[in-house]
N, C-alpha and C positions, 0 to 999 in steps of 0.2 A: 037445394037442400044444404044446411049449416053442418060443413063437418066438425068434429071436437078434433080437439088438438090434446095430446097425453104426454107429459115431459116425467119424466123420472129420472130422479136423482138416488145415488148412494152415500151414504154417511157412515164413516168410520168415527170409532170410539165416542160412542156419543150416551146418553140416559135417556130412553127412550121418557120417563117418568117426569125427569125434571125439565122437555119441551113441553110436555101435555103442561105443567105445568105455567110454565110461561106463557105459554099461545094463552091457557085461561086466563091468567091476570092481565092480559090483557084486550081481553072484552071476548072471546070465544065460548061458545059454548058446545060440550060434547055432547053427541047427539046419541050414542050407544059405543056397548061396547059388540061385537062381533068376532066369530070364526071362520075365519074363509077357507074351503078345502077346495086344492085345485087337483086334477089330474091332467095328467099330457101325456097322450098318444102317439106313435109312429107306427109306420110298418116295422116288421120285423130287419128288415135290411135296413134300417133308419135312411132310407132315402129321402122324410120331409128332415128330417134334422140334416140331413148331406145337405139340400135345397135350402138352407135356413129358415126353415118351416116348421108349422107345431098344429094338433087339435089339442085345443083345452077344453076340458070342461071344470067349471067352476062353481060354485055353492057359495053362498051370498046370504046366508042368513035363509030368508024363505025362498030366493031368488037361484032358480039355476038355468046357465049360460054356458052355450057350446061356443066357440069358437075355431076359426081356419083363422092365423097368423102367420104371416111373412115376413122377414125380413127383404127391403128392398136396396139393391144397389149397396152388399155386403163389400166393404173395404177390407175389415180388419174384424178376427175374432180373437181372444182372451179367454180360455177355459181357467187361470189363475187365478184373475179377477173381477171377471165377469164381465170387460167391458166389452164393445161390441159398438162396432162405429159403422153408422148404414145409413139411407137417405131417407128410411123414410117406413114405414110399417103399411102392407095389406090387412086388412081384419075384415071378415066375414064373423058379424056375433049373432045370437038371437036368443028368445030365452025357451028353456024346454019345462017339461015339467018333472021329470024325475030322474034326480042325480043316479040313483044305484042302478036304473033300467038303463040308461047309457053308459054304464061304463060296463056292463052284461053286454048292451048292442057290439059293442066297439071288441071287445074281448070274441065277441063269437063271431065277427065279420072277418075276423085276422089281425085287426092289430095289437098291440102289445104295449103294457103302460110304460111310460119312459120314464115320470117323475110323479112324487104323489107327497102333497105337502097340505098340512095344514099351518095355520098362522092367523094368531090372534090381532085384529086390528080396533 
């Protein structure tokens, strides 16, 4: 089985507008625009965030995806600026079918939301 490989970068002071622009001119084309709402759970002791661990659940346009995330082989954490130097990421993803019914599930099993962001892509 072919694992994906996920690299992410952060960019300081940048115009999100005038990259879109550039990638266009030269030969790109955008495929939509989208809202992604994500929430992220813990227990109430935040012992997956002590573990460097998270559940997401995530909204995708039509698409909604639970995930179990790990950080593996944590060196070094950064609550300043977010960086975070590790070897390697765990992911358990799949896709479910209703964003509001999990985060009901999740809420009435005991855990408690940790982060709850939307963000235009």
């Amino acid at each position: 089985m072919k694992k994906n490989r996920e690299i992410e970068f952060l960019f300081d002071k940048i115009d999100p507008k005038d990259i879109e622009d550039r990638i266009i001119r030269i030969g790109a084309k955008k495929q939509f625009d989208m809202v992604f709402e994500s929430v992220t759970f813990d227990y109430p002791d935040f012992r997956l965030n002590n573990d460097s661990a998270w559940i997401r659940l995530r909204k995708e346009g039509d698409i909604v995806k639970l995930a179990f995330k790990k950080r593996l082989g944590v060196k070094s954490e950064s609550d300043s600026n977010n960086i975070i130097e590790h070897s390697g990421m765990e992911e358990i993803e799949f896709e479910i079918s209703d964003f509001q019914k999990a985060i009901d599930y999740h809420l009435a099993i005991g855990f408690v939301i940790k982060y709850h962001q939307e963000k235009d892509v």
